[in-house]
N, CA, C and O of each residue as an XYZ file, in Angstrom:
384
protein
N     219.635     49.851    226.193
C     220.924     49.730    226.837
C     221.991     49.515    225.769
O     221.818     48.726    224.841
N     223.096     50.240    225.925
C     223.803     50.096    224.857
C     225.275     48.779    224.872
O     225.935     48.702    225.908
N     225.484     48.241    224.169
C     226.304     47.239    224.193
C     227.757     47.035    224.914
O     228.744     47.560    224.399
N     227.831     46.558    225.659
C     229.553     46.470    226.237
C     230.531     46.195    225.357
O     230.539     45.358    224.454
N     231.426     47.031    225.718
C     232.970     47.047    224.742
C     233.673     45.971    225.373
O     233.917     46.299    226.534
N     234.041     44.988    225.144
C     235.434     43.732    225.947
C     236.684     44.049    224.406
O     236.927     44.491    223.283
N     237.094     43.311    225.722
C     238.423     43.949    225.360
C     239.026     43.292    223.945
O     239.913     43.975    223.431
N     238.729     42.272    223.365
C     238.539     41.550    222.428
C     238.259     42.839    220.888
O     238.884     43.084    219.856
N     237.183     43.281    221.428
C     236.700     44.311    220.738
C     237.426     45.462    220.509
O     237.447     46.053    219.429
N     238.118     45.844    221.667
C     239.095     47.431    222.010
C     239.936     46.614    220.589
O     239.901     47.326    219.586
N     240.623     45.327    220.400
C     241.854     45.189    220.269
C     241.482     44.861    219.236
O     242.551     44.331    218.932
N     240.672     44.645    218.091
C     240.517     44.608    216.678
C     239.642     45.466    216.093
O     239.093     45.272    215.008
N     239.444     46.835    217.109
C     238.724     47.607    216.423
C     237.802     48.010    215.922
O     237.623     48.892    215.081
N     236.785     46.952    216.759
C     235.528     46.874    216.048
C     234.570     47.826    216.799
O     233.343     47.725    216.825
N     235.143     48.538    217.258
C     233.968     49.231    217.931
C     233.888     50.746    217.472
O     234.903     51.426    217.325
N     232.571     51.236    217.251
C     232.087     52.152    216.866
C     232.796     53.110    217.568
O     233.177     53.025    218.735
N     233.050     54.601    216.309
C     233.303     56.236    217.211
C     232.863     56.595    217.935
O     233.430     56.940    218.971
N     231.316     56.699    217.660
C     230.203     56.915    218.665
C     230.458     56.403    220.104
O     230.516     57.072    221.135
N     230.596     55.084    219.944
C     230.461     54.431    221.312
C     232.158     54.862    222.547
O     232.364     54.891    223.760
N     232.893     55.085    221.414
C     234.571     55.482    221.927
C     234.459     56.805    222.600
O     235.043     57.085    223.647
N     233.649     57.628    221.915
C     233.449     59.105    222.232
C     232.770     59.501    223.386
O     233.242     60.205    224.278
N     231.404     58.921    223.330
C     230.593     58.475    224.501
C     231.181     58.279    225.703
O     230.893     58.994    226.662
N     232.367     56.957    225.809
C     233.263     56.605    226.984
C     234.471     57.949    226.962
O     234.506     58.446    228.088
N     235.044     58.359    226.393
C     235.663     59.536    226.103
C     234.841     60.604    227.037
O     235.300     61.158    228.036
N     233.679     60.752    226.557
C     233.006     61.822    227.234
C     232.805     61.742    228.917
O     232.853     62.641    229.757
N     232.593     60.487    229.036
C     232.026     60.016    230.432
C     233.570     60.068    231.110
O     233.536     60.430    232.287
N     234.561     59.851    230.725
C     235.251     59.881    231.057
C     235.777     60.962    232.132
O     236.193     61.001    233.290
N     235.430     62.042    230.757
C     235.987     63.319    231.646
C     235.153     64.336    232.516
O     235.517     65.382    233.054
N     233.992     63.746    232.493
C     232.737     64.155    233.428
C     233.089     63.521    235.169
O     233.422     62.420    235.607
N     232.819     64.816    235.775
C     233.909     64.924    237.162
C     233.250     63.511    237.866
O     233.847     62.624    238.477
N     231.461     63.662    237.482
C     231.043     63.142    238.605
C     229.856     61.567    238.195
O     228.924     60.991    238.755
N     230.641     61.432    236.897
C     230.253     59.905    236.099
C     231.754     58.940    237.110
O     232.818     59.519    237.328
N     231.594     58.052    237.392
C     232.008     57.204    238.226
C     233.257     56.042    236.827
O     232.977     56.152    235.634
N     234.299     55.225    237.188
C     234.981     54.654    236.429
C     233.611     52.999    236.815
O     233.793     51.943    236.210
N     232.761     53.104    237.546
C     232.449     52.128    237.645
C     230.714     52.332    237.145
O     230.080     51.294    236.958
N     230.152     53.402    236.986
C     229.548     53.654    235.915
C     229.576     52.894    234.645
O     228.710     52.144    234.195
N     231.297     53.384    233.900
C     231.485     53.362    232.913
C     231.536     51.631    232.784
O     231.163     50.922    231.850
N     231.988     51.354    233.754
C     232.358     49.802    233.949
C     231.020     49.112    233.565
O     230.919     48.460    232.526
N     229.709     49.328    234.689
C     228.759     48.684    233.931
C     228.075     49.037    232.965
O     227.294     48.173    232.566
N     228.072     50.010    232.420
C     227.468     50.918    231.176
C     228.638     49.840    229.702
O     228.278     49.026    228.852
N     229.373     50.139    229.885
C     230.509     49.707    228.473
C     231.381     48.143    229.169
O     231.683     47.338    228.288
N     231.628     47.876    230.116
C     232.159     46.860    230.454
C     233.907     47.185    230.474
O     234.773     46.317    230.364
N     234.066     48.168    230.587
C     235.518     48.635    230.754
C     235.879     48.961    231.914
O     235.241     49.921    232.345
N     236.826     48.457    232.763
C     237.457     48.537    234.163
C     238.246     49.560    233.814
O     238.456     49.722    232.612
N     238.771     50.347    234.656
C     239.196     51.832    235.273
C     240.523     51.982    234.264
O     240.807     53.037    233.696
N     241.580     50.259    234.095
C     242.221     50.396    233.392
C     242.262     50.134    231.938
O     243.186     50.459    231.191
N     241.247     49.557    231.625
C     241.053     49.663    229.882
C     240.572     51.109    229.695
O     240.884     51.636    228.627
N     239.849     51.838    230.584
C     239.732     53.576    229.872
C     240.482     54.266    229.946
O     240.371     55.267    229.238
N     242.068     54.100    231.131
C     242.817     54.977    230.861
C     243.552     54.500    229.723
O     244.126     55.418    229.137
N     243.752     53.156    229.129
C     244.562     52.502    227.888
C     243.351     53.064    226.588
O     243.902     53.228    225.499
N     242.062     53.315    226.597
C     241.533     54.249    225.335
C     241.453     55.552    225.760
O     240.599     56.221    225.179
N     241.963     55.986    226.429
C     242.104     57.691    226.846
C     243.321     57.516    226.162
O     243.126     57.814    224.984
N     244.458     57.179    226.348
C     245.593     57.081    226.171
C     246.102     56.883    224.445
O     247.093     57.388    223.916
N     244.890     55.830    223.709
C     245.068     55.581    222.447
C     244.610     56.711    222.061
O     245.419     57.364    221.401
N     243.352     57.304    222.271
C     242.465     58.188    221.869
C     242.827     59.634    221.782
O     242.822     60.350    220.780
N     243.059     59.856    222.691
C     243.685     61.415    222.949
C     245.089     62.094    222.374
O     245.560     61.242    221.620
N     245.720     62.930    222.391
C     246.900     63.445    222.023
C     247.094     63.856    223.759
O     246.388     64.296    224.666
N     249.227     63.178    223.455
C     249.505     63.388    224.535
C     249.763     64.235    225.664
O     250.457     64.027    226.659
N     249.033     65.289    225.304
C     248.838     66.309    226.324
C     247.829     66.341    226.957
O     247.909     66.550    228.168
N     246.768     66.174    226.434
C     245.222     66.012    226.547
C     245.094     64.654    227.469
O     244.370     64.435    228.440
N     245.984     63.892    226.862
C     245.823     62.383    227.703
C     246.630     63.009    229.647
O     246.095     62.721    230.717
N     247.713     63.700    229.522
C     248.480     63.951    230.654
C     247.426     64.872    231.661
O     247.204     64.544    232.826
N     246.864     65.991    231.055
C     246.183     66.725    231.897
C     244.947     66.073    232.049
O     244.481     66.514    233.099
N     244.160     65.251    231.557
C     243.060     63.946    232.157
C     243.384     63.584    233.373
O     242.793     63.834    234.424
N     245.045     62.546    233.062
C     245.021     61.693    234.284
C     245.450     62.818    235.362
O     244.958     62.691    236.484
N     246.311     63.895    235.133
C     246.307     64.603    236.222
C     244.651     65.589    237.190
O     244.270     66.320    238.104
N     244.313     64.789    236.016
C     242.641     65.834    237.062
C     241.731     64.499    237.570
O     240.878     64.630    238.448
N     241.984     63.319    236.978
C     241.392     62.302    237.934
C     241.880     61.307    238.669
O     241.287     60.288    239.021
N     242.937     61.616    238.884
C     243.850     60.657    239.914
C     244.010     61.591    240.995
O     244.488     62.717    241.138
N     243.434     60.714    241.715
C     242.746     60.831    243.233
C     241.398     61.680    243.295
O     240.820     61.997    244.334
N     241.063     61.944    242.199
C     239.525     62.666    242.346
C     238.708     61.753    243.047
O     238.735     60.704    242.403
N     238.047     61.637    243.972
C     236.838     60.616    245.201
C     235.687     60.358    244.082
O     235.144     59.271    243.885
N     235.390     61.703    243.312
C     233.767     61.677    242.907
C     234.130     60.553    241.300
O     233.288     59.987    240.603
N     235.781     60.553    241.119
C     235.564     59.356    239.496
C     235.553     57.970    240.789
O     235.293     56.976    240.112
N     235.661     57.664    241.773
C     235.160     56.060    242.308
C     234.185     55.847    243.323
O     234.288     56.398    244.419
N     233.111     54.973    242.991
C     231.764     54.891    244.113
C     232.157     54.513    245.269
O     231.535     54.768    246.301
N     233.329     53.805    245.214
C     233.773     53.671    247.190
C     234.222     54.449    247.804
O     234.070     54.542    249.022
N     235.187     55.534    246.783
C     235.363     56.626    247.730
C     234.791     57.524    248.047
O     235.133     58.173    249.036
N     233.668     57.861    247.250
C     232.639     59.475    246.859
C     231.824     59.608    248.647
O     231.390     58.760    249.427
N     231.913     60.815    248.682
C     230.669     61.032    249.850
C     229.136     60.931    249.352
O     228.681     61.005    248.210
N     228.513     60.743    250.558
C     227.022     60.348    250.536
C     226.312     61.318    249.959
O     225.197     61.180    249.455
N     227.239     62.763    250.055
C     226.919     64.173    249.541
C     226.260     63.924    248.501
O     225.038     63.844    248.373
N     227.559     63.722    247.288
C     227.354     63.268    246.005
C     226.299     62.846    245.564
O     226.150     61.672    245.902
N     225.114     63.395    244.699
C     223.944     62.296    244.630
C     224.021     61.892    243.180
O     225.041     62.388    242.701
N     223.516     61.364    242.511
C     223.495     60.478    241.186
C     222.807     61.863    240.217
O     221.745     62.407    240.519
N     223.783     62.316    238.868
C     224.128     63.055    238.056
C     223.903     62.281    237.135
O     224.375     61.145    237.094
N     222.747     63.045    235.789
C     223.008     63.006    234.709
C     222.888     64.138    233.648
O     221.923     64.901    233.596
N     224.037     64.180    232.743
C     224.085     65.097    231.971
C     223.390     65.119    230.810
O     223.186     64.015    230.304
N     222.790     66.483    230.008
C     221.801     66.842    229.510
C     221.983     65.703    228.068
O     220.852     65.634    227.588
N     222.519     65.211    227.604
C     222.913     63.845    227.301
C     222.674     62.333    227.394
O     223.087     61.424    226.673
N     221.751     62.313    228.682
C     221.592     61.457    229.138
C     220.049     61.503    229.995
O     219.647     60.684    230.821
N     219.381     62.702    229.512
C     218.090     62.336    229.736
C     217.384     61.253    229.879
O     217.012     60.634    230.876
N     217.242     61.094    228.729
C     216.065     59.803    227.980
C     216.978     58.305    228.405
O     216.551     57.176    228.165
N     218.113     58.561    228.981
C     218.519     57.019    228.800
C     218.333     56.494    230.422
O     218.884     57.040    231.378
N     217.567     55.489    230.490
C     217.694     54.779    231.641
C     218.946     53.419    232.194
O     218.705     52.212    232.224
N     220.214     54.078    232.565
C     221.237     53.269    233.228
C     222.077     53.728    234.336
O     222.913     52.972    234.831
């Protein structure tokens, strides 16, 4: 299991590319959840749009939030039952 980011951490930098990229990635995956990411890294919905936001160039950051604000399948309370639990070829071997 890989280590949670707090926010302590976001704010002096101590946290690995790898691990930034990772949340980066999950990020923009339609049907990885903000609450996924939440218990996977320990980042609530609004510390990833504040490292989307550091992270990205501001275009890249604008057309993000415009493709997941109001998307159902980025939050587990709103998603249908449809939806079943997705993992990308990335995420084989990892059990979370």
């Amino acid at each position: 299991m890989m280590p949670t980011i707090d926010q302590a951490a976001m704010n002096n930098a101590t946290v690995d590319q790898a691990t930034i990229d990772r949340v980066i990635q999950m990020a923009w995956e339609d049907r990885t959840t903000f609450d996924a990411i939440q218990r996977q890294f320990g980042l609530n919905e609004s510390a990833v749009i504040r490292l989307m936001r550091q992270s990205m160039k501001a275009s890249s950051f604008k057309m993000w939030r415009s493709r997941v604000t109001g998307r159902k399948t980025k939050h587990q309370a709103l998603r249908s039952d449809e939806v079943m639990r997705f993992k990308s070829r990335d995420q084989k071997n990892r059990d979370f």
